[in-house]
N, C-alpha and C positions, 0 to 999 in steps of 0.2 A: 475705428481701425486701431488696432495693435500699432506702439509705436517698435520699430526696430530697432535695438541694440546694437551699434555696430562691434565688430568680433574684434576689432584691431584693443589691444591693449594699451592703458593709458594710466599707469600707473600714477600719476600726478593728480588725474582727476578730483575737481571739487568734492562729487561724491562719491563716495565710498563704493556704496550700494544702490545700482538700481537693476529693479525688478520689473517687466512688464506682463502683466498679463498670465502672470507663475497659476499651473492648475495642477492640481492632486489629485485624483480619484485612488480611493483603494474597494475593489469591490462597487455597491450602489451608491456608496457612501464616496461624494465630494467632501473633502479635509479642505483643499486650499483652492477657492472658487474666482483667476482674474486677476491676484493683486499688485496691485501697481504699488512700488516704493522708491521713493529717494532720500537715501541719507547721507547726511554730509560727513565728511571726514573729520574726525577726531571729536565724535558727539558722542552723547548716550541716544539712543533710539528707543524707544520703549514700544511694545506690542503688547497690549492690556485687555484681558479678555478671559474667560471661564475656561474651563477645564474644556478639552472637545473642540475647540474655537478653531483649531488652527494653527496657533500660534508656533509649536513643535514642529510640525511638516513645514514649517516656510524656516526655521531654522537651519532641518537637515537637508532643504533643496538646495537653501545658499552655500551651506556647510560640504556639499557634492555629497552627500550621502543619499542621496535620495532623488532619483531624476524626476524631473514633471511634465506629467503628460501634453501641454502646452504651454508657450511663453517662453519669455527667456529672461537673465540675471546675470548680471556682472559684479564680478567681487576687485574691487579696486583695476578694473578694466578689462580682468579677465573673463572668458565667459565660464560658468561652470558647468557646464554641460561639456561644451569641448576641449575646455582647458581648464580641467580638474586637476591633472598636477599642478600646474602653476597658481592655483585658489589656494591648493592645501601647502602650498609652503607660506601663504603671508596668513593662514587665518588659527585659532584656536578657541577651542569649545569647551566649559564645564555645561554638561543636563544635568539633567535635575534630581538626579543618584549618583553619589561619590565614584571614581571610577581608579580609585587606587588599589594596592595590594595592599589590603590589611593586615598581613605575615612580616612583610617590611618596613623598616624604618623612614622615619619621612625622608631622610636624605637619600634613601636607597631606592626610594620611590623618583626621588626628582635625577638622579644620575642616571637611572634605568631609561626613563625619557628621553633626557641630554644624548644616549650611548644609542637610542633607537634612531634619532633624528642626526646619527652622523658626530654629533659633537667628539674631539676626544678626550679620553679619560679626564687629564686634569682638568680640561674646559666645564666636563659635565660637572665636575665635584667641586668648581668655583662660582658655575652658575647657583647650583643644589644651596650650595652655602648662601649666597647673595639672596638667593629667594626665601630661605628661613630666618634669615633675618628681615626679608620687609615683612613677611608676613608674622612676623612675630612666635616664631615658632621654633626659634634655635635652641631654646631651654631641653625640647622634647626632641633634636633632633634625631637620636640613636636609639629614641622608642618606636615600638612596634608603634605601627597606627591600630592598629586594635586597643589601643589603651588609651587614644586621642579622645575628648568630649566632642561630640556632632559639630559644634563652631569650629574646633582645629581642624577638625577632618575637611570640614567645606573650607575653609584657608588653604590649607593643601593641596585640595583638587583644584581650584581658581591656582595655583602658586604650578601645579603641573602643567596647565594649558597655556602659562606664558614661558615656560623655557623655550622654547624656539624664538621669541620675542615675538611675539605677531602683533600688524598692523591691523587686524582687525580683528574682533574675539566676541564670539556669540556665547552667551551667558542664557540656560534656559531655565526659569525658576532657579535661581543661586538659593537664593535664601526660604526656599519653602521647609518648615519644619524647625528653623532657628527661632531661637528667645532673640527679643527686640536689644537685646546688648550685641548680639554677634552678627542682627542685621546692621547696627551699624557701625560695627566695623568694615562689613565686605561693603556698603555706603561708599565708605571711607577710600577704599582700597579702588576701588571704581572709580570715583571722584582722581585719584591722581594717576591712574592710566589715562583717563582723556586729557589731562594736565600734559602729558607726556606723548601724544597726538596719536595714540590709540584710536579705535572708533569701536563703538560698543553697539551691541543688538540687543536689547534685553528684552526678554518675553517674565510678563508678571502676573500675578492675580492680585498684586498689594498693590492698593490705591497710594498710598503715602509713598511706595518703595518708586510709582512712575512719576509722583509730584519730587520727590526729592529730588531723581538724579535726571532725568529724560528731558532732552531742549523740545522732543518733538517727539508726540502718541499716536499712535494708529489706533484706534481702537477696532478689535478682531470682534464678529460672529458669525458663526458657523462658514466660516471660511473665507471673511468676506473685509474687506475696509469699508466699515461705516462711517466712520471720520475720521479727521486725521487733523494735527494742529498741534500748538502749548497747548499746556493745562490750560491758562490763562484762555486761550481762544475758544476751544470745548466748552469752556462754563460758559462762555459769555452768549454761542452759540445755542445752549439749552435753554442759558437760562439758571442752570443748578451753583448752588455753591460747592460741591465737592466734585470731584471724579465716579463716585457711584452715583450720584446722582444725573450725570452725564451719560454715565453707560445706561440706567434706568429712565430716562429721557430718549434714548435712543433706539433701545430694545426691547423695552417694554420689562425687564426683568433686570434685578441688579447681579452683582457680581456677590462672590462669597464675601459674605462679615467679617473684616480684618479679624475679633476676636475668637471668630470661629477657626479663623486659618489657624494661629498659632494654639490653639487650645492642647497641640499636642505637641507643641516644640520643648523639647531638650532645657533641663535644667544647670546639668551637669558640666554646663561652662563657666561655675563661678568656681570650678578647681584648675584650671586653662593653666599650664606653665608656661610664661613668657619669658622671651628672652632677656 
């Protein structure tokens, strides 16, 4: 039996996020089949699994972009089915295409944000400022983003879905398509949001990007949790020394070749102006 979620809001809650029994159908095709999740507050979470998995529909169900056909999901107590305003003021989302206006400037980019979500003026143009400096990005701030290298630009779009400050931030693929210099920076940048009791969702195909930063994997297929644990407890469970080795243990097929994923990432970040 499905456990039930109760509806009362608890914003204090240990975790963050839970999920019971979340289902997708689009057409014949089930996306998200069941899943059950609990993540604690101020973690990385990692969802590690192939292209097709899943992993995206269970982002944008949490995310209230996407209702599901059964189940239900609480974002830091709220439900997001019924109380989707109140999800969409504590959470923020970079997927996994930049979502900026390449015509403007990064600062023009992060005030526009600031001025949509209520901020005023000078608020948005102090937050704008505070974010291109952590992300390292004040040098270029009055350049077009059309002249950013793919790492600033992914800086940017991560640097736009925390103006609002949110408690909790779904990251879909951040880093697919960067050179291993600019994945670990967004690493890095990760690493001190949950320092700062953020709580993270991460959905990956990099086996190293879920060993780095994730307390705790789910591993996704075809819409399903097949396991779930540390890295640590996964190996020990198959038996594998790696994480693809785990997923191939599991499913009978591994995941994409780290050297295959990036064979086509961006070189163009070793001209990056920092601040």
């Amino acid at each position: 039996m499905t456990e039930t979620i109760s509806a009362v809001a608890r914003p204090r809650t240990a975790n963050a996020i839970v999920a019971r029994g979340l289902t997708k159908r689009f057409g014949a095709t089930t996306a998200v089949d069941g899943i059950d999740l609990d993540i604690a507050a101020g973690t990385v979470f990692g969802l590690l699994g192939p292209n097709g998995a899943g992993k995206t529909t269970i982002i944008r169900i949490l995310a209230t972009l996407v209702t599901p056909e059964a189940g239900q999901a609480t974002v830091l107590g709220y439900d997001v089915a019924r109380q989707a305003h109140q999800v969409r003021q504590l959470i923020g989302l970079t997927g996994q295409y930049a979502s900026v206006d390449e015509t403007l400037t990064g600062t023009e980019n992060l005030v526009l944000i600031g001025r949509l979500i209520g901020l005023p003026r000078a608020d948005a143009r102090q937050r704008a400022q505070d974010l291109l400096g952590q992300f390292r990005l004040a040098g270029a701030a009055d350049r077009a983003v059309k002249t950013y290298s793919g790492g600033m630009r992914r800086r940017l779009d991560l640097a736009v879905s925390l103006v609002g400050r949110p408690r909790v931030l779904f990251l879909d693929e951040p880093t697919t398509g960067l050179d291993p210099r600019s994945r670990g920076e967004l690493w890095d940048i990760v690493r001190g949001l949950t320092a700062d009791g953020v709580t993270v969702l991460l959905t990956t195909q990099y086996l190293e990007e879920a060993d780095q930063l994730a307390r705790q994997i789910a591993v996704i297929d075809h819409g399903r949790v097949i396991a779930q644990g540390t890295s640590a407890q996964l190996k020990a469970q198959t038996g594998a020394d790696t994480l693809d080795g785990v997923f191939l243990a599991l499913t009978g097929h591994g995941l994409i070749p780290a050297h295959a994923a990036h064979a086509a990432a961006s070189t163009d970040d070793l001209e990056e102006v920092s601040s």
